[in-house]
C-alpha positions in Angstrom: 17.3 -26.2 -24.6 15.5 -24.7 -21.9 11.9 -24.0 -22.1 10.5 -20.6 -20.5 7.4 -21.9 -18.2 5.8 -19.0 -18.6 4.8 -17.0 -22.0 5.9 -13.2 -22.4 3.1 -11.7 -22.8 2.9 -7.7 -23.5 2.5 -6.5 -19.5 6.0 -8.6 -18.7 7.7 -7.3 -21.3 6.1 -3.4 -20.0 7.1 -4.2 -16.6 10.8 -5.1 -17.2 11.3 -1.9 -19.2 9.7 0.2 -16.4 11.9 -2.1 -14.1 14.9 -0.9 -16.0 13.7 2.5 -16.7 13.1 3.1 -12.7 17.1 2.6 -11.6 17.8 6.0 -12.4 15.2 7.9 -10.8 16.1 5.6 -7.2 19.5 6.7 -7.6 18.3 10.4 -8.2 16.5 9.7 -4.8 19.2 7.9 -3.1 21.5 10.9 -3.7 18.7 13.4 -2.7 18.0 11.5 0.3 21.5 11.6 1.4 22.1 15.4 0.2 19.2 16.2 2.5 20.6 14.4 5.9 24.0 15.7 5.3 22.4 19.3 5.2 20.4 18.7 8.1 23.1 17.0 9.8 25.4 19.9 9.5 24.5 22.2 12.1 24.6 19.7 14.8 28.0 18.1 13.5 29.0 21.7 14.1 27.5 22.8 17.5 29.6 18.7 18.2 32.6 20.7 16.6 32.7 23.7 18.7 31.5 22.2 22.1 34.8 19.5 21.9 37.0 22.4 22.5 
């Protein structure tokens, strides 16, 4: 049986729920990250579009 070297104590236990809690708010950026370069990105990826022809 493995023995944990270290004791849980009240802050680690507050961190890893924080740690857990946090995933969803760094996907909500992820996605608003990438929301706002595809929206900036647009008109250049047109002016691209009509100088081809």
């Amino acid at each position: 049986m493995n023995k944990r070297k270290r004791p849980i104590t009240a802050g680690h236990v507050i961190f890893e729920v924080f740690f857990i809690l946090s995933y969803p708010f760094i996907a909500a950026f992820s996605v608003a990250v990438t929301v706002l370069v595809w929206i900036f990105s647009l008109p250049s990826r047109l002016i691209a579009l009509f100088s081809r022809k």
